[in-house]
N, C-alpha and C positions, 0 to 999 in steps of 0.2 A: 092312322093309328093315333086319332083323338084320344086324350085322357082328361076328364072333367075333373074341374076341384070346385066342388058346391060347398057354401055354408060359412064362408070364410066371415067371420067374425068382426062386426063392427067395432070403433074405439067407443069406449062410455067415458064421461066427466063427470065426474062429480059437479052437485051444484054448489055455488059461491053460497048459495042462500039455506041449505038445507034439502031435505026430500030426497027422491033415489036417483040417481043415475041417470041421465039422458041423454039423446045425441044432440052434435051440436053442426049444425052447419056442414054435414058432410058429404061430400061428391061420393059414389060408389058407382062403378060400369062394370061390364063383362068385357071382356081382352079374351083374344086367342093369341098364343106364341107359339112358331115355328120355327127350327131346326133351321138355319141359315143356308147353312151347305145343303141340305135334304133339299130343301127346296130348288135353289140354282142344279140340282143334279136330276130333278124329276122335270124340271123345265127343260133340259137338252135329252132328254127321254132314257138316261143313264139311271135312271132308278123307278120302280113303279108310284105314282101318284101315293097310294093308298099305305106305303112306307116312310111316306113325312111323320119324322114324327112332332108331334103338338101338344098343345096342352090349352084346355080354356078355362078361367077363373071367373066364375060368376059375380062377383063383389070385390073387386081392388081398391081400395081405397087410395081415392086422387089426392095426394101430398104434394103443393105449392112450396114446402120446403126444402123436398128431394129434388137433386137434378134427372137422375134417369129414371130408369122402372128398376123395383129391386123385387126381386124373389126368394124365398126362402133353396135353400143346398139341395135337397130330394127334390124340388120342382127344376134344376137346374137337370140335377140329373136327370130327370126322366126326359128331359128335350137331348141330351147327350151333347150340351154345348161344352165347348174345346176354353181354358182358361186363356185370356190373352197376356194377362200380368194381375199381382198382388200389386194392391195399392192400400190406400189408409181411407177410413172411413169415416167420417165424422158425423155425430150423432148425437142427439139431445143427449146421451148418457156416459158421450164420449166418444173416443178415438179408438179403433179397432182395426185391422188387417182383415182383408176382405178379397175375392175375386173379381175381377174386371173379362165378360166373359160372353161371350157371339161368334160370330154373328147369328142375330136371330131377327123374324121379320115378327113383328106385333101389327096387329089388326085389331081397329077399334071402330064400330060403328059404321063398317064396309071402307074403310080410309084403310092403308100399311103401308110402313117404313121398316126400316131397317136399320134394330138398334142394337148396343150391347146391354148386357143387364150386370147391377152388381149383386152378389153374393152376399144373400140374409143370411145369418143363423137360422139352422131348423128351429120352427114353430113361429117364426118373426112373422108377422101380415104382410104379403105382398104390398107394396106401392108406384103407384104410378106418376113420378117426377114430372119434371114441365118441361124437360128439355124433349121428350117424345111427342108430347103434348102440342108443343110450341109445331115442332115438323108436321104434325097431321094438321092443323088448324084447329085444334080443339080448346075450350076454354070453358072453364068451372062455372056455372053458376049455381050458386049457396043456395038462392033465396027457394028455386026450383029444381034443389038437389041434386043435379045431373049437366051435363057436357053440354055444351054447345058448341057444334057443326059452323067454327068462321069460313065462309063465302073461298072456290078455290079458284074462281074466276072474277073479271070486272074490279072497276077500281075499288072495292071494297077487300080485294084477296088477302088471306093471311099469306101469302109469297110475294116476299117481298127482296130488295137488292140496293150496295149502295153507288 
């Protein structure tokens, strides 16, 4: 019980110099998120597969400022994740009261972890933080718009230990 969210709206900047609007430097991927419990329950055969429920977002905008993935309130609902606690959220436009709320597993580019997500305001753009980012191995590059897949084996691995 996939549910798609297409069309999710890029940020524009205004330019320093004049002219209209353009994009500047920005990461955007597709993400699927999963139902944490749905899932561990379809895995011990306590629920049918095809009852997970999910959600995939065509276009999340990759934010190196944010720590986790954030979702807007209806995209939380409709995974039917459980609140873990309110906490404070800090935000270019300020400090806000927010949901802290998973488990959910996120899949990016055949890689999943298992993360919590905090609570946008409806209509906020989804983002996807570093701290998700950092566990799959994945890393922004600007210059070719999109993600890169760091190495999950050999002395190159993004898993690392001290």
């Amino acid at each position: 019980m996939t549910r798609r969210y297409d069309g999710v709206m890029p940020t524009r900047f205004e330019s320093a110099v004049g002219g209209p609007p353009r994009l500047v430097g920005q990461v955007h991927v597709e993400i699927t998120i999963k139902n944490g419990v749905d899932v561990v329950l379809a895995a011990e055969g306590l629920r049918p597969d095809g009852d997970v429920r999910s959600i995939t977002l065509d276009r999340v905008l990759v934010d190196t400022g944010a720590t986790h993935l954030c979702l807007p309130a209806r995209m939380i609902d409709d995974l039917g994740l459980p609140a873990r606690r309110e906490i404070v959220l800090v935000t270019a436009g300020g400090e806000y009261a927010a949901r802290l709320v998973g488990p959910a597993e996120l899949e990016i580019a055949g890689r999943a972890t298992t993360v919590d997500i905090i609570g946008l305001p409806v209509g906020e753009q989804p983002l996807l933080g570093v701290v998700p980012m950092e566990t799959l191995g994945l890393e922004p590059d600007l210059r070719q718009e999109r993600l890169r897949l760091l190495p999950e084996t050999g002395p190159q691995s993004h898993f690392t230990a001290c």
